[in-house]
C-alpha positions in Angstrom: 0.0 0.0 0.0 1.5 3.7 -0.8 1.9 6.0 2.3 -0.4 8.6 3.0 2.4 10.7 1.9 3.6 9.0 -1.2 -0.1 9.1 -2.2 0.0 13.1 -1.4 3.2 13.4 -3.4 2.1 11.1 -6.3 -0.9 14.1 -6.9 1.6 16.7 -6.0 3.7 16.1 -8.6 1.0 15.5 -11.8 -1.3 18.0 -13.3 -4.3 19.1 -11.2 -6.9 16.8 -12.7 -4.2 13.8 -11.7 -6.0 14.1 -8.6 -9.1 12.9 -9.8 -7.8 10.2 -11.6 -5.6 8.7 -9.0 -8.4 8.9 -6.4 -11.0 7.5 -8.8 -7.9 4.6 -9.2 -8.0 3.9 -5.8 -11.7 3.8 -5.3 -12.2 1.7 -8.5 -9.7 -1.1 -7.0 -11.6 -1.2 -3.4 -14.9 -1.9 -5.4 -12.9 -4.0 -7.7 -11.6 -6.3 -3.9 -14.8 -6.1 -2.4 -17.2 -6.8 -5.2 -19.5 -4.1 -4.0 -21.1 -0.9 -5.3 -18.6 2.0 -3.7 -19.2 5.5 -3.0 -17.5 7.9 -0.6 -18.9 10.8 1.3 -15.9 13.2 2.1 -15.6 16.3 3.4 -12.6 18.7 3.9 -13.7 19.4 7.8 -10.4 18.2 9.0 -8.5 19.8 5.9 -5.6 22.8 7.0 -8.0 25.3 5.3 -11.0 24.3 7.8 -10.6 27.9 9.4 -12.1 29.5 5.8 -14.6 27.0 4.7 -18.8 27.8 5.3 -19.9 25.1 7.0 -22.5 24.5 4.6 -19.7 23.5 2.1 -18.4 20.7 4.7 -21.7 19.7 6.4 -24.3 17.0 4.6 -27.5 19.2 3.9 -30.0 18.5 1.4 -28.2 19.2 -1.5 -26.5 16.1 -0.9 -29.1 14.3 -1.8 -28.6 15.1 -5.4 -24.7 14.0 -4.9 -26.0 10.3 -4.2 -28.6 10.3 -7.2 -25.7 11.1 -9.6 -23.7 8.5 -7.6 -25.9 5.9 -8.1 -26.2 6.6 -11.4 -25.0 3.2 -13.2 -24.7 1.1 -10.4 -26.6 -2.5 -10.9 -25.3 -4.1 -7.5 -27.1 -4.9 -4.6 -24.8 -4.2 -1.9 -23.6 -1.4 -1.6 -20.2 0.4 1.0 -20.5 3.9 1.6 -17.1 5.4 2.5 -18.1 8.3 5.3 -15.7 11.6 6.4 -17.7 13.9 7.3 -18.7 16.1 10.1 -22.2 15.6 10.3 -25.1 18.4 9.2 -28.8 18.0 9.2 -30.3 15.1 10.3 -33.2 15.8 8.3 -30.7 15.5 5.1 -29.7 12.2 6.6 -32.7 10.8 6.9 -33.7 11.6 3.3 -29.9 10.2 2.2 -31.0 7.0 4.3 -34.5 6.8 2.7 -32.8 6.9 -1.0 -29.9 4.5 -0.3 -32.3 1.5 1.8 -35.0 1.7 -1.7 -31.8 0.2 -3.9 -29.9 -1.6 -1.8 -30.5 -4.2 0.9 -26.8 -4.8 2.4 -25.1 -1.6 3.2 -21.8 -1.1 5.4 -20.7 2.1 6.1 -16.8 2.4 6.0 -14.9 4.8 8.5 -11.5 5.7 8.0 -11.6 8.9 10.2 -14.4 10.3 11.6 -18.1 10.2 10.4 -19.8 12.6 13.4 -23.3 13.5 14.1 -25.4 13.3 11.4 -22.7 11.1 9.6 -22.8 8.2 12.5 -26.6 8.4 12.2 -26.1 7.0 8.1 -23.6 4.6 9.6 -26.5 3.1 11.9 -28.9 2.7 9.1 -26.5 0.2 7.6 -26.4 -3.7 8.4 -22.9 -3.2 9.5 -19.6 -0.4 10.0 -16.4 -1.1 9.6 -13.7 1.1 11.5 -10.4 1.1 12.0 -8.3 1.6 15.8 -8.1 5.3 14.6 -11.6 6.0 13.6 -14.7 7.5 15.4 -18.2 7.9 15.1 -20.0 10.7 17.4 -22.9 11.7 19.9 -26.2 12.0 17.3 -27.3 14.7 20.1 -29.2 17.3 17.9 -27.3 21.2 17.7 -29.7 24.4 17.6 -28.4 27.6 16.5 -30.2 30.9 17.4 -30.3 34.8 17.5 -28.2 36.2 20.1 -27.4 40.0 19.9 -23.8 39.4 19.6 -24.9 36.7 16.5 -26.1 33.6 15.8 -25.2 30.8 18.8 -25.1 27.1 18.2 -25.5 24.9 21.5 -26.7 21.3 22.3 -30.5 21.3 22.6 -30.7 19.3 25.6 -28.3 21.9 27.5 -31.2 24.1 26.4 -33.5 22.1 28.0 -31.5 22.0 30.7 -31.1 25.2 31.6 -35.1 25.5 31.4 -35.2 23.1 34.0 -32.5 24.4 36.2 -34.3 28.3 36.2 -37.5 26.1 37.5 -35.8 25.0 40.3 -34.0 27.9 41.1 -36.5 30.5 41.5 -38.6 27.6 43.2 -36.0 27.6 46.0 -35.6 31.5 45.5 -38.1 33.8 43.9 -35.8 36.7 43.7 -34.1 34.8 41.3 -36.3 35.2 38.8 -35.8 38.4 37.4 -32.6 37.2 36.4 -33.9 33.9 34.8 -36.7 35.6 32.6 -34.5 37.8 31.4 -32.3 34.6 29.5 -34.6 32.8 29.0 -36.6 35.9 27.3 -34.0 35.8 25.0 -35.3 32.3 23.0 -37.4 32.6 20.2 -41.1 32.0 20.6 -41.8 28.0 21.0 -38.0 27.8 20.7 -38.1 25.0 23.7 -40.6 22.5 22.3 -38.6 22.9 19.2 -35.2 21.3 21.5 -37.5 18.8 22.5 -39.1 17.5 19.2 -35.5 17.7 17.9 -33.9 15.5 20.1 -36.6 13.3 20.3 -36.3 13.0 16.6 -32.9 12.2 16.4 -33.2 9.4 18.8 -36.1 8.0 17.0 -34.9 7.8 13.7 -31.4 6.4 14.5 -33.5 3.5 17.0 -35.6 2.8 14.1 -32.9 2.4 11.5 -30.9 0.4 14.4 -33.6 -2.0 14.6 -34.8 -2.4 11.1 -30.5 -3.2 9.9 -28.0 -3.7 12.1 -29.9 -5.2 15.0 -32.4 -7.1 13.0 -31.2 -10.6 13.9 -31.2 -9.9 17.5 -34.3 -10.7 19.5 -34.1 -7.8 21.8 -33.8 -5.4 18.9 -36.2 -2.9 19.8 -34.9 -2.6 23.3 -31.0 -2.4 22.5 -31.8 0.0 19.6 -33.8 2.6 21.8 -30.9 1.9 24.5 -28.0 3.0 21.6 -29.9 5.8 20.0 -30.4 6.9 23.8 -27.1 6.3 24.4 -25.7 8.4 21.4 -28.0 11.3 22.0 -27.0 11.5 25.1 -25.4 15.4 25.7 -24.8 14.6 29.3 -22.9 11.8 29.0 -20.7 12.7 26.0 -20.7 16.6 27.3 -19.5 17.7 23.8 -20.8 16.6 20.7 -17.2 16.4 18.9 -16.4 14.0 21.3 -15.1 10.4 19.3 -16.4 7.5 20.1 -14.1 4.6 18.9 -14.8 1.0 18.0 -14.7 -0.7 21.0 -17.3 2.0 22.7 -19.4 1.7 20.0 -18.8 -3.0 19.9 -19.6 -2.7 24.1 -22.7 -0.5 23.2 -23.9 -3.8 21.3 -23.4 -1.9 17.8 -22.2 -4.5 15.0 -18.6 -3.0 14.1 -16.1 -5.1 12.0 -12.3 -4.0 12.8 -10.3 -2.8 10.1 -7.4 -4.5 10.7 -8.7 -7.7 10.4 -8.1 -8.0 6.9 -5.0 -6.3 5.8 -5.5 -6.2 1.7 -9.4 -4.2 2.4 -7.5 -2.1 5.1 -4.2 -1.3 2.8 -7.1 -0.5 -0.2 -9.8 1.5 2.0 -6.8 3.6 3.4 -5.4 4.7 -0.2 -8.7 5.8 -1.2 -9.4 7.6 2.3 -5.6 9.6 1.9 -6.1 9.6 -2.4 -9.7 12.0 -1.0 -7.6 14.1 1.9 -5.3 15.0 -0.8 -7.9 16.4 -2.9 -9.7 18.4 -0.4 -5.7 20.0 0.5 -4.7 20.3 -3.7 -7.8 21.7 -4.8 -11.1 24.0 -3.8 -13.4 21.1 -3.2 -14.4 20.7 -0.1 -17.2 17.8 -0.2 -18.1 15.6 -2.5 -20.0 12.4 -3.5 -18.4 9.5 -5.5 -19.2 6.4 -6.9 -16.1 3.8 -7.8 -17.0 4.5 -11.6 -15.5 8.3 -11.0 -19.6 9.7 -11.2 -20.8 12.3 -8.6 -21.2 15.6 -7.3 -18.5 17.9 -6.1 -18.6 21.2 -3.6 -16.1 23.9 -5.1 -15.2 26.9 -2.9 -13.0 29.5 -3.7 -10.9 30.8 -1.4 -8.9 34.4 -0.8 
């Protein structure tokens, strides 16, 4: 297998559109191993230019949706690895993704080299397996609000939300005079903004459970209970206290998620590497910063330009 850095040096030292080929190269020979439909979500949120990128043009959202339909244009396989990098988005986008991808194809793993957070490990768990390497991480599926503040927008967990809620209750039950001080934060939400946190989280949990029990955890005859406990489990804000927080393989195995390792098979681990490092390279030696991929070299690509 060529080093991350050989890989990086191989595209350095062609023409720009090398890129593409050599990472469509390296795609097309994991499809080739595995005998599977490939395509690979990756995003440039852990790229060196992170610091100038909108976060729509790293994050899944719905135009993603059109990304897969491109993808899939031309497959004829029934089994399908979807290679994830990303750092999550809208779970709404995500479920629609899920939706699309579970009408074609009945045996899906998701493959994670790095990370697939948030919105990202919520795909993973509608597939029938994930495979991750000693390295990789999923994260906490815990749902992110971001509202109006007067010194600009503010993005926090909506169960810390929630929580603070409770926590002015209780305070100004203990001592009224606190209460002035409450209203005049919690004034500061948006009209229904609270049952919004609430139907938001509760989605979240729902969806992931659902998908947990319909795929992964079909075989198991408590499938219904373990999958509520996971999707719990992963939406819990508490418990992870920050929603970049990874969440390896072995958390994810004890959790009673079905996670193959990586390393177990050297050749698929040498061949899902090249492609991962062949797809960091482009995000660092060009303006793309997401795109969607099938092992034929069809997609959709994000270009932003920088300076």
């Amino acid at each position: 297998m060529p080093t991350r850095n050989e890989i990086f040096n191989e595209i350095a030292t062609e023409k720009a559109a090398a890129q593409d080929t050599i990472r469509r190269k390296y795609l097309n020979e994991l499809a080739q191993f595995t005998e599977r439909d490939t395509i690979i979500l990756s995003s440039a949120f852990s790229s060196r230019k992170l610091p100038d990128l909108p976060s729509f043009s790293v994050s899944i959202t719905n135009e993603d949706i059109h990304g897969f339909m491109s993808a899939f244009n031309g497959l004829n396989g029934d089994k399908l690895d979807i290679i994830l990098h990303s750092p999550g988005g809208s779970p709404e986008a995500a479920e629609q993704i899920v939706k699309y991808i579970r009408k074609k194809y009945n045996d899906v793993r998701a493959i994670i080299p790095q990370n697939a957070m948030s919105a990202a490990t919520m795909i993973a768990c509608s597939c029938d397996t994930i495979l991750m390497g000693k390295h990789s991480a999923i994260g906490p599926i815990d749902p992110q609000i971001t509202y109006p503040t007067e010194s600009g927008h503010f993005t926090a967990p909506a169960q810390s939300i929630l929580d603070e809620f409770e926590q002015a209750k209780e305070e100004i039950k203990k001592d009224p005079a606190t209460a002035p001080i409450w209203i005049r934060r919690i004034d500061k939400y948006p009209i229904g903004f609270l049952k919004i946190c609430d139907n938001t989280i509760n989605l979240s949990k729902e969806i992931v459970a659902n998908w947990l029990a319909t795929w992964m955890l079909k075989e198991d005859p408590e499938k219904e209970k373990l999958s509520k406990e996971i999707a719990d489990w992963l939406g819990d804000t508490n418990e992870h206290k920050t929603h970049g927080r990874p969440i390896d393989i072995n958390e994810a195995r004890a959790k009673g998620m079905i996670v193959e390792a990586l390393e177990d098979n050297n050749e698929l681990q040498d061949k899902v590497l090249s492609v991962f490092h062949a797809a960091i390279a482009t995000h660092n030696f060009s303006e793309c910063t997401k795109f969607v991929e099938n092992h034929n070299g069809k997609g959709a690509y994000t270009v932003i330009k920088l300076g």
